[in-house]
Structure formats: structure tokens, C-alpha cells
N, C-alpha and C positions, 0 to 999 in steps of 0.2 A: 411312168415317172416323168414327172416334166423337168422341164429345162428350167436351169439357171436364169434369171433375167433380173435387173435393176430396178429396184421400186420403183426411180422415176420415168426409167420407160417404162413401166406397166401403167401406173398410175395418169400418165398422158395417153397412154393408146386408148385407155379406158374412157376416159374425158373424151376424146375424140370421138371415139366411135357411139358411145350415147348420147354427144349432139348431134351423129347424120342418124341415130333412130326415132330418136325423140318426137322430133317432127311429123313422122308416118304414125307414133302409137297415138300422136292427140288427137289425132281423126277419130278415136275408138275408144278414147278414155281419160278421164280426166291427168291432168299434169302428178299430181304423186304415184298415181299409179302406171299410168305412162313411163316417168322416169324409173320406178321401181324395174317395170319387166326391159325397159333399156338395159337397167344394170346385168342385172339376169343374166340375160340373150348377151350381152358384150361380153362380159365375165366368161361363159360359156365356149362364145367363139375362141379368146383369146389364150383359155387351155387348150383348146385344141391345138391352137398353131404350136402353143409351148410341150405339148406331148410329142410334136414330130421336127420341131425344128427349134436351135439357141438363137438365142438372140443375134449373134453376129448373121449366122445364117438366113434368116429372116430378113435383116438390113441388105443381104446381096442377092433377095429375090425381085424381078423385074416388079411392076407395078401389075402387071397383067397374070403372072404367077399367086402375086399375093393377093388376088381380084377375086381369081378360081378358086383358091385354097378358100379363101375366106365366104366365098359363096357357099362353096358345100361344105362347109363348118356351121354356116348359118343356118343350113336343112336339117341337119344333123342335130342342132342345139333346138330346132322347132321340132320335128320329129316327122320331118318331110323327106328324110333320107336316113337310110339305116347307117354307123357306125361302118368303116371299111376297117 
């Protein structure tokens, strides 16, 4: 079940986080399809943090918390690390 969250925080964490991938998929593919698996892979990430944490929660994880989470979210979403 995920959590509750605000379109417009999703809708900007989402914007965010497919401009810092963006940059790394166009070394390997052209810009629509680059942005495409951005979407993807963010989307991906961003249930997960919503499957184990609300929103407020989220806002009072340190920078360094939400670094780690979001790292093995990101293995998890490529299939470089199984589900915990």
C-alpha cells in the first residue's frame, strides 16, 4: 500500500529526479528515449520510498538517509538488488 502524498510533491520529486538521470541515459540513447526510461526508473524509485514511508516522514529523513534509501531503491528498480 503506499502512502498518501500531494500531487505537487510527487509531480516535482519526479521533475527532479529525471533531470539528475537524464544526463547519464544520453550517453546510451537518444533524448526520447533517455527521458522515457528516466521516467520509468524515477517513477519506480519514488514507490518505493512511498511504500515504506508518508510523506511527512520522508521530509524528516536526513539527506544521507534519503541518499541510502534512494540508492537501493534505484538497484531494486534496475534489478541490481532483490526486493527486501
Amino acid at each position: 500500500m503506499s502512502a498518501s502524498y500531494t500531487t505537487y510533491f510527487l509531480v516535482t520529486w519526479t521533475w527532479t529526479c529525471m533531470q539528475a538521470v537524464i544526463p547519464s541515459m544520453l550517453q546510451h540513447a537518444p533524448e526520447p528515449i533517455a527521458s522515457q526510461y528516466a521516467l520509468q526508473q524515477c517513477s519506480c524509485v519514488i514507490d518505493k520510498f512511498r511504500d515504506v514511508v508518508s510523506e511527512k516522514q520522508l521530509q524528516m529523513l536526513t539527506v544521507e538517509q534519503r541518499k541510502e534509501m534512494g540508492d537501493s531503491f534505484a538497484r531494486q528498480c534496475t534489478g541490481l538488488e532483490k526486493d527486501i
